[in-house]
C-alpha positions as CSV (number, residue, x, y, z in Angstrom):
1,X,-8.1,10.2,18.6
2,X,-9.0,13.9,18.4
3,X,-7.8,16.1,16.3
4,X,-5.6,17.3,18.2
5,X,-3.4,14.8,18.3
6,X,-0.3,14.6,16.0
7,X,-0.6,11.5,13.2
8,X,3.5,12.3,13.5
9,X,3.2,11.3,16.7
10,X,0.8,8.5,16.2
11,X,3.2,7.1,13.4
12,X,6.2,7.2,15.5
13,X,3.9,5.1,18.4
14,X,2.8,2.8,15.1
15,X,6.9,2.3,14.2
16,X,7.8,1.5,18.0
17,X,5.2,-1.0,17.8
18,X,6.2,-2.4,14.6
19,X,9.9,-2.3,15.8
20,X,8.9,-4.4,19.1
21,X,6.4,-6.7,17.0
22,X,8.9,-7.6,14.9
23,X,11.8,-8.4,17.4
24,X,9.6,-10.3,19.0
25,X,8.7,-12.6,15.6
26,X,12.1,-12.7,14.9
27,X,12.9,-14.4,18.3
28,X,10.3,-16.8,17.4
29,X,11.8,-17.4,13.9
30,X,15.3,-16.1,13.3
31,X,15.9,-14.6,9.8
32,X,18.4,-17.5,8.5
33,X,15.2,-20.1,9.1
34,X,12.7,-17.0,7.3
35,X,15.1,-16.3,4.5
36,X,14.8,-20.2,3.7
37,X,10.9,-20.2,3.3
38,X,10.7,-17.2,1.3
39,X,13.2,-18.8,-1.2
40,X,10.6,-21.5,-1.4
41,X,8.4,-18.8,-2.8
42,X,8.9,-17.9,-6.3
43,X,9.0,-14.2,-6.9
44,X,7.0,-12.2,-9.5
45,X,9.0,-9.3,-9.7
46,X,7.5,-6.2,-11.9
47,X,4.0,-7.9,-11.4
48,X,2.7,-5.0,-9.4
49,X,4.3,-2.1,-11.0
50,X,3.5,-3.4,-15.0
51,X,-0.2,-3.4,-13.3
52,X,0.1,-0.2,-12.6
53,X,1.5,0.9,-15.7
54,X,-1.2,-0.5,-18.4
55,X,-2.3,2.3,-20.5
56,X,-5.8,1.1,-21.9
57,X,-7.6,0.8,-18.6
58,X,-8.0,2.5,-15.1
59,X,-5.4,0.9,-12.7
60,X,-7.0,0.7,-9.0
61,X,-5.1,-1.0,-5.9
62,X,-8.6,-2.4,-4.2
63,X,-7.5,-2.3,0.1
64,X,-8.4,-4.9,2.2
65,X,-8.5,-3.9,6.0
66,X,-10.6,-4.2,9.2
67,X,-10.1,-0.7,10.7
68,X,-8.1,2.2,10.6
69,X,-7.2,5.2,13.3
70,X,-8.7,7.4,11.5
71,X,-12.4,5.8,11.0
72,X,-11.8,3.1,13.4
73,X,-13.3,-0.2,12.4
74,X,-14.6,0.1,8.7
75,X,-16.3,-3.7,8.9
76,X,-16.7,-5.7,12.0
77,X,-17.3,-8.8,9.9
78,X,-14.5,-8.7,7.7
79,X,-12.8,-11.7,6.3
80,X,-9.6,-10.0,3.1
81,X,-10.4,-13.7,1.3
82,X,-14.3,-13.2,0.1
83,X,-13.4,-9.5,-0.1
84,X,-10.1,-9.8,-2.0
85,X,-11.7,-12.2,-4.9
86,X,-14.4,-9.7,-5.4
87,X,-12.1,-6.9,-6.1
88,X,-10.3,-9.3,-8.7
89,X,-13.3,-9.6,-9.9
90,X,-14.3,-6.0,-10.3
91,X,-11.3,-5.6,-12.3
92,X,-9.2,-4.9,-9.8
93,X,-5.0,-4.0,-11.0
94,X,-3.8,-4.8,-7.8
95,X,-5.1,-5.2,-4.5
96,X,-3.6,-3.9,-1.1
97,X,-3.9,-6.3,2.3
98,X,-3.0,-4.8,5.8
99,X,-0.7,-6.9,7.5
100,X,-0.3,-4.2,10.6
101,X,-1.9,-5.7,13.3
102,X,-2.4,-3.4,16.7
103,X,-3.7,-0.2,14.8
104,X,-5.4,-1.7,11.5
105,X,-6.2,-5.6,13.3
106,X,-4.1,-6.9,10.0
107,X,-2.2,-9.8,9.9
108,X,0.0,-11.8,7.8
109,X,-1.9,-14.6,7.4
110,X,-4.6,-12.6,6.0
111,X,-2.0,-11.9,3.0
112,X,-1.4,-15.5,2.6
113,X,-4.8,-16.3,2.8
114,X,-5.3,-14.4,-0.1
115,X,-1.9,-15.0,-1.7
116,X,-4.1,-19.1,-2.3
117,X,-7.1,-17.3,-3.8
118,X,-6.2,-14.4,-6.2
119,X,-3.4,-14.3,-8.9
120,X,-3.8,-10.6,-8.8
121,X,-0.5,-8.8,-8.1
122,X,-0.1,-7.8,-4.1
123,X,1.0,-5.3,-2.4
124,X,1.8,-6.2,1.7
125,X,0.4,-2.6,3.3
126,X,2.4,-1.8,6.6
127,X,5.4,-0.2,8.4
128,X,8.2,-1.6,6.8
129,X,11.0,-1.1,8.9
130,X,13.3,-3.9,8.5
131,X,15.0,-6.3,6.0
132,X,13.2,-9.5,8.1
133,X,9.6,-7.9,7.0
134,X,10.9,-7.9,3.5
135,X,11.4,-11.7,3.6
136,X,8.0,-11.9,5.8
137,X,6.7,-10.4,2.5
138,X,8.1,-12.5,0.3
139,X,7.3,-15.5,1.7
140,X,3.4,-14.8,2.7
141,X,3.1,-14.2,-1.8
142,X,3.5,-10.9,-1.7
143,X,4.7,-9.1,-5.3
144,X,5.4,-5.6,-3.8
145,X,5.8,-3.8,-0.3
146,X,4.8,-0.1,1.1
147,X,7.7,2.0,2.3
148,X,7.0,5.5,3.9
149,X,9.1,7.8,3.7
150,X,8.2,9.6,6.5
151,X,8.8,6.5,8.9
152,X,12.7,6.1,7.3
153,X,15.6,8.4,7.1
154,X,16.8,8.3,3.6
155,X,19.3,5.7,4.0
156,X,16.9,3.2,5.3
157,X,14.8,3.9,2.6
158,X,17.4,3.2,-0.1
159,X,18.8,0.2,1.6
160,X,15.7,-1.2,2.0
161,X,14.1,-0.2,-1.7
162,X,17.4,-2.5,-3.1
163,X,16.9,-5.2,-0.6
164,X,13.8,-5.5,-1.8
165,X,14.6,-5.4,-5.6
166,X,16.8,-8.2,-4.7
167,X,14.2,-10.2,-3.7
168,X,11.9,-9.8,-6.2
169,X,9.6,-7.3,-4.8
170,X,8.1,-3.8,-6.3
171,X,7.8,-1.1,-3.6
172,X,5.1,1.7,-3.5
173,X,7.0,4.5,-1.9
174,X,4.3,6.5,-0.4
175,X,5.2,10.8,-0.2
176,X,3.1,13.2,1.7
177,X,4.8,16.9,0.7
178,X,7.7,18.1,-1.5
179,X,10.4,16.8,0.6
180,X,9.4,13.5,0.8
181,X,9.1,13.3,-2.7
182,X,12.4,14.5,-3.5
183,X,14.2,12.3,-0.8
184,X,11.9,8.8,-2.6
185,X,13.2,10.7,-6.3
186,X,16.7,10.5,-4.9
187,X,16.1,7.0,-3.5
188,X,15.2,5.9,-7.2
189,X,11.6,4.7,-6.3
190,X,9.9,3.5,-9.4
191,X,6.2,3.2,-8.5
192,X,5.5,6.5,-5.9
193,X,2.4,7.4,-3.9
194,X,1.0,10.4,-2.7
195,X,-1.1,9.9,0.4
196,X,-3.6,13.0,0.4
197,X,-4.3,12.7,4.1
198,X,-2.4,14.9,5.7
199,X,0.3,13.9,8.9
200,X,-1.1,16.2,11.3
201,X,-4.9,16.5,11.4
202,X,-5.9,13.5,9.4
203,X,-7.9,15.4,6.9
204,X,-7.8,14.7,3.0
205,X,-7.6,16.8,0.6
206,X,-6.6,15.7,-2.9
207,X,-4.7,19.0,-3.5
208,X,-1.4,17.5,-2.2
209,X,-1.8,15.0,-5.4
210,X,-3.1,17.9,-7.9
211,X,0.2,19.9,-6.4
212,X,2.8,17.3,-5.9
213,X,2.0,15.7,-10.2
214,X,4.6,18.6,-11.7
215,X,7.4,17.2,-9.6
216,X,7.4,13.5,-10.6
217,X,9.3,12.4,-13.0
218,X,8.1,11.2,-16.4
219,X,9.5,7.7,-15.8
220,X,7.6,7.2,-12.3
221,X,4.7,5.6,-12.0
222,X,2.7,7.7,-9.8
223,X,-0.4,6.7,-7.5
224,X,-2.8,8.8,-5.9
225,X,-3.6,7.6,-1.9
226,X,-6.9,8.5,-0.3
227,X,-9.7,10.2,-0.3
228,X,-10.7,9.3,-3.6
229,X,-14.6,8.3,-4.4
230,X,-15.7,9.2,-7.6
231,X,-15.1,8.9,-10.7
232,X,-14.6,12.1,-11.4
233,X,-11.7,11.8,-9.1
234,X,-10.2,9.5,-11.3
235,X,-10.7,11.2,-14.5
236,X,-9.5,14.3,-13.2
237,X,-6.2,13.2,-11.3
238,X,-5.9,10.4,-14.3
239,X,-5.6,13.9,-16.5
240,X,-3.0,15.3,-14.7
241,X,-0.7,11.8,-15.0
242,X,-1.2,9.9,-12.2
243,X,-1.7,6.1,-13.3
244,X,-3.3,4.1,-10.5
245,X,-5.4,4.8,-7.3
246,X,-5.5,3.0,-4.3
247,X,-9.1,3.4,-3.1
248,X,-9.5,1.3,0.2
249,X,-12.3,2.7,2.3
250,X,-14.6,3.6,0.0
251,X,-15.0,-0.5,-0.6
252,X,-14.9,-1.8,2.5
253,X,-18.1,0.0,3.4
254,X,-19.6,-0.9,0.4
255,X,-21.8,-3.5,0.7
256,X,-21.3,-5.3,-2.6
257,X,-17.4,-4.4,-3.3
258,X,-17.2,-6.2,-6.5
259,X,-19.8,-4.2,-7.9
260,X,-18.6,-0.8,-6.4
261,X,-15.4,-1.3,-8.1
262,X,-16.5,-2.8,-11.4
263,X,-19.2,0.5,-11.5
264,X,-16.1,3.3,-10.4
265,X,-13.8,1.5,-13.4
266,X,-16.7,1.5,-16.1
267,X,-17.7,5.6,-14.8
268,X,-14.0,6.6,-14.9
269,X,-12.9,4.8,-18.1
């Protein structure tokens, strides 16, 4: 994709896509049959944002995922299981799987695959546009979801930050400017990230964390989204208040994750 192209227009392509994927698996399994299998699953709710709230340690969301548009594939080889267990062993807080399947090559079986091997709190990483992904969630183990602001008017981001609660999950409400993080304030969000890469070129720059801090609220948990290598990174946006850091590429091009990670939390501690 050059850099020409709008990533407001790639996210709208990604939320039509997500909008027909999912109409398409609810055909297949209608939300009545769904909402009976995620009861079967027994919720943890507050796992993921008490992770991200402990105070004597530095909180990192680890990422799982194949590709992404903006780097394209990250490892061609890439199984989340043997990945995901080394991040809980690096000392992971929580760790992220991508469940979006045409633009990252996620799926939701790589969240339950991981669900079986890792008690560490999850968060399911996608375009959550509906109540049926919620109980898609749920059922495949997750603890918490992503909602973007940017891909939900206001209202859908409410209704669908209490649908949640009500099922037991934590959501990260990811921000990008001012706006959106007065609209996911308004909304109540209790765990809110700022994605440093910006909507329209794709670049990162940290400043929208470093600028974005003196608006959220004491009570907020706030997470810093992309970008992020060092740790000096850490240490510095750590200063400022931000309490966890979801680092995803960084690892995934590491070739011994568990050691990348346990060596960025010993650095920034």
């Amino acid at each position: 994709m050059s850099g020409a192209t709008s990533t407001a227009d790639l996210l709208a392509t990604i939320i039509a896509a997500t909008k027909r994927s999912v109409a398409v698996r609810e055909e297949h399994e209608p939300l009545a049959a769904l909402s009976t299998r995620a009861e079967r699953r027994a919720p943890r709710p507050g796992a993921f944002r008490d992770a991200l709230s402990r105070r004597d340690r530095i909180n990192v969301i680890a990422e799982c995922k194949r590709r992404s548009p903006s780097r394209g594939v990250l490892l061609a080889d890439y199984h989340p299981v043997p990945m995901a267990r080394a991040y809980a062993e690096g000392g992971a807080a929580a760790i992220s799987v991508l469940t979006e399947p045409t633009f990252f090559d996620g799926a939701l079986a790589d969240l339950e695959a991981v669900r079986a091997a890792v008690d560490t709190p999850l968060l399911r990483k996608d375009f959550i546009v509906s109540e049926y992904q919620l109980f898609e969630a749920r059922a495949a183990g997750a603890d918490a979801v992503l909602l973007i602001v940017a891909a939900l008017s206001p209202a859908e981001l409410a209704r669908l930050g209490r649908r949640a609660g009500e099922l037991g999950l934590d959501t990260l409400v990811e921000v990008h400017n001012g706006e959106e993080l007065a609209i996911a304030i308004d909304a109540g969000a209790p765990v809110v990230g700022v994605n440093n890469r910006n909507l329209h070129t794709l670049a990162v720059d940290v400043h929208a964390s470093e600028s974005l801090i003196e608006r959220m609220p004491a009570e907020v948990v706030a997470v810093s989204e992309s970008g992020l290598k060092t740790a000096a990174d850490l240490k510095q946006l750590a200063a400022l208040g931000y309490r966890a850091f979801l680092i995803g590429e960084r690892f995934m091009i590491d070739p011994d994750p568990r050691a990348a990670l346990s060596a960025l939390l010993r650095d920034a501690a």
